[in-house]
C-alpha positions, 0 to 999 in steps of 0.5 A: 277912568284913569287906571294908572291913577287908581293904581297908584292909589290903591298901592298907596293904601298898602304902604308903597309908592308907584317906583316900577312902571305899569306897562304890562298888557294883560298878554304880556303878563300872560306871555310872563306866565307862560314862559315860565311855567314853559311847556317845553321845559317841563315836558324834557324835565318828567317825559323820560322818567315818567316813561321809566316809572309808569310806561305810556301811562304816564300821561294819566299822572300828568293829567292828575298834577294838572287838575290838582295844580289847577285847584292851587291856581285858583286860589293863587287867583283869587289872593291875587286879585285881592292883594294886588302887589309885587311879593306874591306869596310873601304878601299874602301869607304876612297879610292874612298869617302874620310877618314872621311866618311871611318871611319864613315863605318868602326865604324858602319862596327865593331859594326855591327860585334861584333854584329853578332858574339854575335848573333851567340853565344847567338842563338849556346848556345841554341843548346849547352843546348839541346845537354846536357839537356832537361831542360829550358835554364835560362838567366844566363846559356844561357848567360854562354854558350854564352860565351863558344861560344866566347872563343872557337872561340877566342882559335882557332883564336889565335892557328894560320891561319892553325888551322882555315882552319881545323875548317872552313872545318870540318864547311863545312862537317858539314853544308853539312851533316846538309843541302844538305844530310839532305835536299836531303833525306827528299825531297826523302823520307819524302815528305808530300806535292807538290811544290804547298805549296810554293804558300800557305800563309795558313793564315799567313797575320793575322800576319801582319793586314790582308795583304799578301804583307805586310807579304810578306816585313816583310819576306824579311826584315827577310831573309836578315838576311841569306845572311850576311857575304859573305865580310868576304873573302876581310878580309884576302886578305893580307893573301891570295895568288893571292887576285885579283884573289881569293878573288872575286872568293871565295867571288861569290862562297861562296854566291851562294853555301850558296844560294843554300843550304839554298833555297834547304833546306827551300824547304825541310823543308817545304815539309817534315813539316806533319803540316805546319800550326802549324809553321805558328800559332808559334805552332811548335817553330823549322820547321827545327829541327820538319821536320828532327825528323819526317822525319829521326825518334827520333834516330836523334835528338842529332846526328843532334843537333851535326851536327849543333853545328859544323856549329855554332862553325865554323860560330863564329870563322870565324866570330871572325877571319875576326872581328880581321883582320877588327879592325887591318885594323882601328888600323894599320892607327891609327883610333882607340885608342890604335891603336899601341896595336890592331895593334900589330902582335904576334909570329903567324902573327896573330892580336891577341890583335883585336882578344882578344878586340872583343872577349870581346866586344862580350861577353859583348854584351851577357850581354843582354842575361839576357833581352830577349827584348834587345838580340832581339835588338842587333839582329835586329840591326845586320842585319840594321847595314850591310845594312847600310854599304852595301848601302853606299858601294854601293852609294860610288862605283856607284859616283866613277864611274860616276864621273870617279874617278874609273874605276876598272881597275887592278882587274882580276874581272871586270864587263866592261859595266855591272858594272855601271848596276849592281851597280844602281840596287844594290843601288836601292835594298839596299835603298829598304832592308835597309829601310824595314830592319829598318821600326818599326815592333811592329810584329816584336819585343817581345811580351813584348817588348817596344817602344824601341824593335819596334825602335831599329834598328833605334835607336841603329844606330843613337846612333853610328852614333852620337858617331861616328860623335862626335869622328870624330870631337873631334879625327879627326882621318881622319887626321892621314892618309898619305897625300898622299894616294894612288889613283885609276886611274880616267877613263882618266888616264887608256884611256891615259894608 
């Protein structure tokens, strides 16, 4: 069978021609997967606070976000298996809620988006300063290799999807030495403690008013932080190969190989750290980068530093390659202005007018490096933004179901009588981490921060939901869409099938 021609076809069926090229294996969409969510990444973004909040416990939190992410990925599976086009989440939700409220996910889904590829520079631009210097990295220098950070990942996109897939796995090499080698030699030769100390909080509840269980939700609000990115892969389902079958695979193992990693490598941590107290009282700034100096000895430092500026390199272009897919998803319907532009296809079948704009966007959002307190902001909102877009993903694909307007039918991924399981528990942890991801948290803001650090993720969401409602009514984009949308087949027509 020609898969590529079957491809073709079944886009056609939902409205677009064949414009991006299917050259993606199902490793490299695993290798797309993996880059982003990075295990590296999402270890230095919740170590430190995690030990601030819940001490060595805080593994136990990780291990919560996981499963509960784990639920989400499933579903995400499933819808992408069923509905295999670049958009992902603004797909699905117009498909089975309706196009005004798939719009209204696709805005946030961007914002959120940009933010996590200007989050990603401004905390690889620290690694980028203590590779050259030991001097301390001003606002302006910080905010400068930022954007280093943003314009590299922008080259490399724009060389063409080949050049990506060797960046992505060079990514791999990196984050394998970084995490599983580093990890597996500090558990069998630097080991300071026993597995008891997972079980210790060492008096971290003062952080959190005397409470170890309110510690202990603070926790999980950081760690959710370590388990984003894995609806990277449904990104460039029209550029891979049997997307029914790859996408959802690459989708789950990217995930649980993330998963592993950062679990095996908070638990190294914590065994190799001499002082795990200090990393509780905030006197070591770094556990990670402490444990592996002290485990592995000084020579290491700057081999590991650029071990880890690898992983952060191929986190920020994989990044940037699905952000770009994601706006030519919007544009190619004509749901944003200047939609004709973004969704312009250049010489390589790549979406480069998306992949220039959002480069730019993100580096204008590193403009707020030059404020701490509003870098901390755009950080939070990061991870409040997704859980947003998880939970309505997930709300909008439980209703489809129950009210039988999907039955997911066609994917070669498919739950059967788990799925309307899986999906209740998935809603039920989203309405439970996207609450606490956005709960006012004076502890969790800078120290100098305002009222506005302790309110951002609610207050930075409500900002976009407010323009994007606005935009909704003056643009009516919804309306541009074809009248005749193509549908899934409610749960009587796949019986009568």
């Amino acid at each position: 069978m020609d898969h590529n021609r079957t491809d073709a076809g079944e886009l056609a069926e939902y409205g677009y021609e064949q414009e991006l090229r299917r050259t993606l294996s199902a490793w490299a969409v695993f290798a797309l997967g993996f880059a982003t969510i990075s295990p590296v990444v999402g270890i230095y973004a919740v170590v430190q606070l995690g030990f601030v909040f819940a001490g060595p416990a805080w593994i136990w939190a990780v291990v919560v976000a996981f499963l509960g992410q784990l639920l989400v990925a499933t579903v995400y599976a499933e819808l992408s298996s069923q509905f295999p086009i670049t958009g992902g989440v603004y797909q699905w939700v117009r498909r089975l809620g309706g196009p005004r409220l798939g719009w209204l996910v696709g805005w946030i889904y961007l914002a959120s988006a940009v933010a996590s590829l200007t989050t990603v520079a401004y905390l690889g631009a620290s690694w980028l300063h203590m590779l050259v210097s030991d001097s301390e990295l001003s606002p302006a220098a910080h905010v400068l290799l930022g954007v280093v950070f943003i314009a590299v990942a922008l080259g490399i996109n724009l060389l063409g999807v080949n050049p990506v897939k060797h960046f992505l796995n060079a990514g791999i090499v990196a984050e394998g030495v970084a995490s599983i080698a580093v990890s597996v030699f500090l558990l069998l030769f630097a080991r300071h403690h026993g597995f008891s100390i997972l079980f210790d909080t060492l008096g971290s509840a003062s952080a959190s008013g005397g409470s170890t269980a309110a510690g202990f939700v603070t926790c999980l609000a950081v760690a959710g932080w370590a388990f984003l990115g894995f609806d990277a892969t449904t990104q460039v389902a029209e550029e891979t190969e049997q997307p029914r079958r790859s996408v959802p695979r690459a989708l789950l193992r990217s995930y649980v190989f993330v998963a592993f990693t950062v679990l095996l490598t908070s638990i190294a941590v914590t065994f190799a750290l001499r002082r795990p107290e200090d990393a509780v009282s905030g006197k070591t700034a770094d556990p990670v980068f402490e444990a592996v100096t002290q485990g592995l000895g000084g020579w290491s430092e700057k081999p590991f530093i650029v071990v880890v500026l690898i992983a952060f390199f191929a986190c920020a272009i994989s990044i940037q390659t699905y952000i770009g897919r994601a706006v030519y998803a919007f544009a190619r319907d004509r749901q944003l202005p200047c939609s004709t532009q973004l969704a312009k296809v250049g010489d390589r079948q790549i979406p480069w007018v998306s992949l220039t704009v959002t480069a730019v966007l993100a580096g204008l959002g590193l403009l707020l490096g030059f404020n701490g307190n509003a870098a901390a902001t755009l950080i939070s909102f990061g991870s409040g933004g997704f859980y947003f877009v998880f939970l309505t993903v997930a709300v909008v694909a439980l209703v489809a179901r129950l009210r039988g307007r999907w039955n997911p039918s066609e994917g070669d991924f498919r739950l059967g009588r788990t799925g309307p399981v899986i999906n209740v528990l998935a809603v039920a942890w989203l309405v439970f981490e996207a609450v606490n991801i956005a709960w006012p948290r004076a502890e969790l803001a800078p120290p100098s921060g305002s009222w506005i650090q302790v309110w951002a993720v609610v207050l930075v969401f409500s900002a976009l939901l407010v323009l994007g409602l606005a935009y909704v009514v003056a643009a009516r984009p919804h309306t541009r869409l074809a009248a005749d949308l193509p549908t899934v087949p409610s749960t009587e027509e796949v019986k009568a099938h």
